[in-house]
C-alpha positions in Angstrom: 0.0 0.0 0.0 3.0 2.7 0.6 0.8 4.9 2.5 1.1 3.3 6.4 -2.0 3.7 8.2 -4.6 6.2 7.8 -2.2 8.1 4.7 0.7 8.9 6.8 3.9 8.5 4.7 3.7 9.4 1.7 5.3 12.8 0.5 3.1 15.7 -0.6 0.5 13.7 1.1 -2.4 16.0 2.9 -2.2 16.8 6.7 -6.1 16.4 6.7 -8.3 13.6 5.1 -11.9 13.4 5.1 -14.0 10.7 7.1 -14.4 8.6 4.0 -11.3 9.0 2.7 -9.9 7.7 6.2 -12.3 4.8 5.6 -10.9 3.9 2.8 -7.6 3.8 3.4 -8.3 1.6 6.6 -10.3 -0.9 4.8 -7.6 -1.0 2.0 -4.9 -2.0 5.4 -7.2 -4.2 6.5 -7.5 -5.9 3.0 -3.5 -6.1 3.0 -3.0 -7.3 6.6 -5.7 -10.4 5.8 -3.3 -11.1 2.5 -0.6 -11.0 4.9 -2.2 -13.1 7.0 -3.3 -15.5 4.3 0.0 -15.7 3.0 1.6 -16.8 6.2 -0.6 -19.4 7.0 -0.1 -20.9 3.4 3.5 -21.0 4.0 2.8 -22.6 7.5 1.4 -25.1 5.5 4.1 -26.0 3.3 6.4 -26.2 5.7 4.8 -28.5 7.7 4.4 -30.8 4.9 
């Protein structure tokens, strides 16, 4: 995503986001941490075999 949480990080980003564009942004991290997550219990799982 590039951004960090809530649009922090990237340069010439806006100090001040609206409500939905907050929303958004968290949804799209949640989206990326359940990948992550996804993709760590897959490789669990190949290890193990």
């Amino acid at each position: 995503m590039g951004r960090g949480c809530c649009g922090v990080g990237i340069q010439g980003a806006r100090n001040f986001l609206t409500k939905e564009e907050r929303i958004t942004l968290l949804k799209e991290y949640k989206d990326d941490l359940e990948k992550e997550v996804q993709g760590i219990v897959e490789r669990i799982t190949e290890l193990e075999e």
